[in-house]
N, C-alpha and C positions, 0 to 999 in steps of 0.2 A: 344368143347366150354367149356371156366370155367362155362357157365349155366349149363350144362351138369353134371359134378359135382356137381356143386350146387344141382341140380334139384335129384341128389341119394341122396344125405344130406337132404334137407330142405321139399321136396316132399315127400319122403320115400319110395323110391326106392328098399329099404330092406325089404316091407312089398308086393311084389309085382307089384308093377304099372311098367307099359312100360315105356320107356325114353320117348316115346314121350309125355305122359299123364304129366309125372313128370315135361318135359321143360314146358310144357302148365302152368300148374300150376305156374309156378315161373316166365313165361315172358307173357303168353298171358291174362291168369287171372286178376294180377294187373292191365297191360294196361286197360282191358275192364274195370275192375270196378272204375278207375278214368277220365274216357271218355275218355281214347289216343284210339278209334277204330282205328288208322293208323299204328301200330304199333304192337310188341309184336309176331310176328310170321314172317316168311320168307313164302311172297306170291305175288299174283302180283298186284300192287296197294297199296303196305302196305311201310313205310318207313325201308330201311336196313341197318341198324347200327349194326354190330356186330365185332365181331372177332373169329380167329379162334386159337386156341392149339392145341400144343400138350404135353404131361404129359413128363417129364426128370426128373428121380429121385424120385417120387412123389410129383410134384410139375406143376405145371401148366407154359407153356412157350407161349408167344403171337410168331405165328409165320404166323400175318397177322389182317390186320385190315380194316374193309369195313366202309363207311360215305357216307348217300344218295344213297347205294347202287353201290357206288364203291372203287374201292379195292385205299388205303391210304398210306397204308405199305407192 
């Protein structure tokens, strides 16, 4: 996921934290603190809008896109 990267950048992924701590941080965190609870993690009952990459070159490539929890592209 580009959050996935994100989440080694903006989380601080280089300082030790798990990926998974790191995604929390950067997608479930925000959700919760501006009342989206339906959101911001992949679970059941929660809304799934994401997408998925994969890295080409160092660059990040969309190779699929979910909406409502199903697959778009």
């Amino acid at each position: 996921m580009i959050r996935s990267r994100g989440a080694k950048q903006v989380a601080g992924y280089t300082i030790g934290w798990s990926l998974p701590k790191a995604v929390a941080t950067v997608s479930r965190s925000p959700a919760r603190a501006i009342g989206l609870d339906d959101r911001g993690e992949i679970a059941v009952s929660r809304r799934a809008d994401f997408i998925r990459v994969r890295m080409s070159g160092g660059m990040p490539v969309v190779i699929g896109t979910w909406c409502a929890g199903r697959r778009a592209v």
